[in-house]
N, C-alpha and C positions, 0 to 999 in steps of 0.2 A: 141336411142329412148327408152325411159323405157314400162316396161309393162304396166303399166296404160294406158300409154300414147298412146301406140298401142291400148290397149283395148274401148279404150273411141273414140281415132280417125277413123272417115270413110276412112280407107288407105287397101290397098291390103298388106294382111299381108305378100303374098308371095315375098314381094317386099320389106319387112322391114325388117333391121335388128335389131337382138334380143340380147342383151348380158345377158346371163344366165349362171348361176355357173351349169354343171352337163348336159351332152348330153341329157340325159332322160326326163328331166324337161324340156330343149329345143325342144324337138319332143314334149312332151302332149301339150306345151304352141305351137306351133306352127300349131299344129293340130287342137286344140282348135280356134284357131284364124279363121284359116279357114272353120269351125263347123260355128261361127258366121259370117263371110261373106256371108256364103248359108244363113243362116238363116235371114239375113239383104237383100238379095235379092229378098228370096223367101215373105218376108214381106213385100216389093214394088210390088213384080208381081203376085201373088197369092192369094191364098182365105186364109184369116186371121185364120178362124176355120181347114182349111187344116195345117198350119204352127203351130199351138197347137198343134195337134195333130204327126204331125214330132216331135217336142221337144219332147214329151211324148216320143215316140215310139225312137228316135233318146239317148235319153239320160237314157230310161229304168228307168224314174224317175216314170212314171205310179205302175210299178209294186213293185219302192225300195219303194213308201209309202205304199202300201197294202202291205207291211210286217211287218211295226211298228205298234205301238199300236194303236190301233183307225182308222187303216190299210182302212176299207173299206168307214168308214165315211171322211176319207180322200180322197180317190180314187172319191167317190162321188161330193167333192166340183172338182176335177179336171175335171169329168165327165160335174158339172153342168157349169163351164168356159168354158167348146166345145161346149155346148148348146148355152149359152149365144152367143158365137160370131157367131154360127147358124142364132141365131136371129138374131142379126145385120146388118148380112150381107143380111139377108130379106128385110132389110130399103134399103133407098136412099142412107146412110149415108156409109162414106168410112173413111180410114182410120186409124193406130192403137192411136192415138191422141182424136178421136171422140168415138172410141171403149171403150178407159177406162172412157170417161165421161160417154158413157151409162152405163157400168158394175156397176156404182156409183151411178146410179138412183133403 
């Protein structure tokens, strides 16, 4: 199975195998894979604004844009996506399907 393939497919990555040139690249891509199973779980069981806020916190992606230029006006729009699904998840309305329509109003 190729990478894509695994990445795109709903399959238990620990269960697939991988052919990759380079052990090292084999552990991150398989690590990685499993990074996104919690994260495809926790997006079925969980509170949507909780699971942003993992990614953030989980991939240290919050604080690598408030390093670059425009650092804080970036951190800002991430800050205002945890708000946004705050609100969301104040409605009726469920799921991450319904969430990008509202984000788009």
């Amino acid at each position: 199975m190729s990478i894509l393939e695994v990445a795109a497919a709903d399959v238990d990555p620990s269960k697939t195998a991988i052919t990759v040139d380079g052990d090292e690249l084999a552990l991150k891509l398989s690590s990685f894979l499993e990074q996104l199973e919690r994260w495809r779980t926790d997006a079925r069981e969980g509170s949507l604004s909780d699971l942003i806020w993992r990614i953030y916190r989980e991939t240290n992606y919050y604080d690598f844009v408030g390093g670059l230029p425009g650092g804080v006006q970036r951190q800002a729009n991430l800050k205002a996506l945890y708000d946004r699904a705050r609100q969301y998840e104040a409605t009726s309305f469920r799921g991450l399907f319904r969430f990008l329509r509202f984000i788009e109003r």
